[in-house]
C-alpha positions in Angstrom: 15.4 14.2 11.2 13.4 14.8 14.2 12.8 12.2 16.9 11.3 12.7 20.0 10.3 10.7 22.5 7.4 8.2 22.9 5.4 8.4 26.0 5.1 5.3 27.8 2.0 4.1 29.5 1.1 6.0 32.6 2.0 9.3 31.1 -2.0 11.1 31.1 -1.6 12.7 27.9 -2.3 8.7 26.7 -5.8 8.8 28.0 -6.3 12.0 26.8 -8.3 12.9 23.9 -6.6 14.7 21.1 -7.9 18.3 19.9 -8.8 17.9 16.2 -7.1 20.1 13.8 -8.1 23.1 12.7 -4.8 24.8 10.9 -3.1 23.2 8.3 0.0 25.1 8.7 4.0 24.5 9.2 4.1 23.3 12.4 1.3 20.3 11.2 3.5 19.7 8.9 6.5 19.6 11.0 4.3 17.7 13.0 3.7 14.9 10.5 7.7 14.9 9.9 8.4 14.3 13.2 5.5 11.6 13.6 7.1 10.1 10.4 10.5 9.7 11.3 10.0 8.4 15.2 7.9 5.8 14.0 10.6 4.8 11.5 13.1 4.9 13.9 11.3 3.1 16.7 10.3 1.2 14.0 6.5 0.8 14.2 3.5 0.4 12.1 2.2 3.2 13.3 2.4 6.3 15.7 -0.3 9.2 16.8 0.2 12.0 18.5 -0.2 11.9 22.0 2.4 9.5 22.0 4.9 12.5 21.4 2.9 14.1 24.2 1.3 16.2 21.2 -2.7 16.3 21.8 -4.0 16.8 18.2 -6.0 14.3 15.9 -3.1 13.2 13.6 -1.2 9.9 13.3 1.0 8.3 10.6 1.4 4.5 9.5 3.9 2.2 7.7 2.1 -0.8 6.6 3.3 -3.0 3.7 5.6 -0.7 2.5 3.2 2.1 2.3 3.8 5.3 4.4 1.3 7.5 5.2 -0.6 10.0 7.8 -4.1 11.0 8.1 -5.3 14.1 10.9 -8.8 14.1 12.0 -10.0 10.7 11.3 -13.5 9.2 11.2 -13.8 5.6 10.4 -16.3 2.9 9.2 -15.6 -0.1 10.2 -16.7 -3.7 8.9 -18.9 -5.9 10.6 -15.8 -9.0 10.1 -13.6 -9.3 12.9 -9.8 -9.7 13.0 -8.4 -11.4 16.4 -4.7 -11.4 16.3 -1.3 -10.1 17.7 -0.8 -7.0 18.6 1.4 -4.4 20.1 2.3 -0.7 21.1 5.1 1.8 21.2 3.9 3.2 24.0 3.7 -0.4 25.5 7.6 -1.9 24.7 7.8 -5.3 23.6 4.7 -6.6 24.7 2.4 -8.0 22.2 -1.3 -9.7 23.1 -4.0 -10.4 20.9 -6.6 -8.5 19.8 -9.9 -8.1 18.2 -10.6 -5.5 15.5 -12.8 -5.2 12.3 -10.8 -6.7 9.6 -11.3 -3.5 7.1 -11.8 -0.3 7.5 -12.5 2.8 5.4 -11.1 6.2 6.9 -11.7 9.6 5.9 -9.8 12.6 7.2 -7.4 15.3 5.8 -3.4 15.2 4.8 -1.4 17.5 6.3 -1.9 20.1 3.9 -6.1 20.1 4.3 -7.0 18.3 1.5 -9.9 15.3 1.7 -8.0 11.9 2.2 -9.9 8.4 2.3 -7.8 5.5 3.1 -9.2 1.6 2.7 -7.9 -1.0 4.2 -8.0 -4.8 5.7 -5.8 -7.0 8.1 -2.7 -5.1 9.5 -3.8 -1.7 7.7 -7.2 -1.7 9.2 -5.5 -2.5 13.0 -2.9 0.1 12.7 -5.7 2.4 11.4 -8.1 1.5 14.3 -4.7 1.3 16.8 -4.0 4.6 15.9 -7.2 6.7 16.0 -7.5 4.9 19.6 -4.8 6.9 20.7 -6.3 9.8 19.9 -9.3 8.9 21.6 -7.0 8.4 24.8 -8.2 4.5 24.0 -5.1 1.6 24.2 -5.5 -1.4 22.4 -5.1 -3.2 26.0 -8.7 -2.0 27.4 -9.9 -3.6 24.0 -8.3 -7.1 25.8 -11.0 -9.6 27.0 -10.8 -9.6 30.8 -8.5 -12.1 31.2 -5.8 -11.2 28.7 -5.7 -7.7 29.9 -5.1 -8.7 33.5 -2.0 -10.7 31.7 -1.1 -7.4 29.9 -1.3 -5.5 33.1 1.1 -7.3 35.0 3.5 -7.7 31.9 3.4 -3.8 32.1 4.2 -3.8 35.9 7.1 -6.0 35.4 8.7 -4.5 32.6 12.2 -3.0 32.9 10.3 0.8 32.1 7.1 0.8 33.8 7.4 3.6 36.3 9.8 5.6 34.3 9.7 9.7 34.5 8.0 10.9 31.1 10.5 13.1 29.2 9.6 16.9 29.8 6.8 18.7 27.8 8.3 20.9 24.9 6.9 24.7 25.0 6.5 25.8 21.2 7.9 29.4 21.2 4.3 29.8 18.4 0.8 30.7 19.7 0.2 26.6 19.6 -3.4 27.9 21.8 -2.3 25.3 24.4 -2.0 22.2 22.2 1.6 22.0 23.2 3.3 21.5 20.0 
């Protein structure tokens, strides 16, 4: 098993946008692994990977009982909206609502390079949309009307670990080409 550390918000490589993938090799696989059993741990619905401070276009979900990862993401979104509750690993224990389209079709790769399409509604399609936000360096806070997210924002300033050091940045001993994995 292979945890690591989710980045809290104020760590930069949140607002970053993630590289998109272009080998489908061990470490994207190691990758996924790790993705996979940090979100279980935390637990969450879902987990990208900036928020292991990794800056390439992959994510995982657990939704429903279904596990599952997609890298390099496009999606199509429906025109019916979604507004409810909402939260973020990266964002502990705060939860506001939020609107997104109620279903979503995504296409991308698995971790092996293969086509992947995945269709969804209700908490599939947020944690789908959630999660390809991160690797837009998007939260789902700046998609907050004004009013809620100037709640959110002072939630986040008075929480126990808003100000807290991120952990340090792992060097991959492989040519990772500056992706930091």
């Amino acid at each position: 098993m292979a945890i690591q550390p989710i980045r809290l918000f104020g760590d930069p490589v949140l607002r970053s946008p993630a590289t998109p993938v272009v080998d489908f090799d061990k470490e994207l696989r190691r990758l996924v692994e790790d993705l996979t059993d940090t979100m279980r741990d935390a637990p969450g619905s879902g987990l990208a990977a900036p928020q292991i401070g990794v800056g390439l276009r992959v994510f995982t979900w657990y939704v429903d009982g279904e596990l599952g990862h997609l890298v390099n993401p496009t999606l199509d979104l429906s025109e019916e909206i979604q507004d409810g509750p909402e939260g973020c690993l990266s964002i502990p224990d705060l939860t506001f609502d939020c609107k997104r389209a109620l279903s979503v079709v995504a296409k991308g790769f698995n971790m092996h390079g293969e086509p992947v399409t995945i269709e969804g509604s209700e908490l599939l399609a947020r944690a789908v949309q959630h999660e390809t936000d991160h690797l837009d360096g998007v939260l789902f806070i700046d998609r907050l009307d004004r009013e809620t997210r100037k709640l959110a924002m002072k939630a986040i300033r008075e929480s126990e670990w808003f100000g807290e050091a991120p952990p340090p940045v792992k060097i991959s001993p492989h040519a990772t080409n500056g992706l930091g994995l």
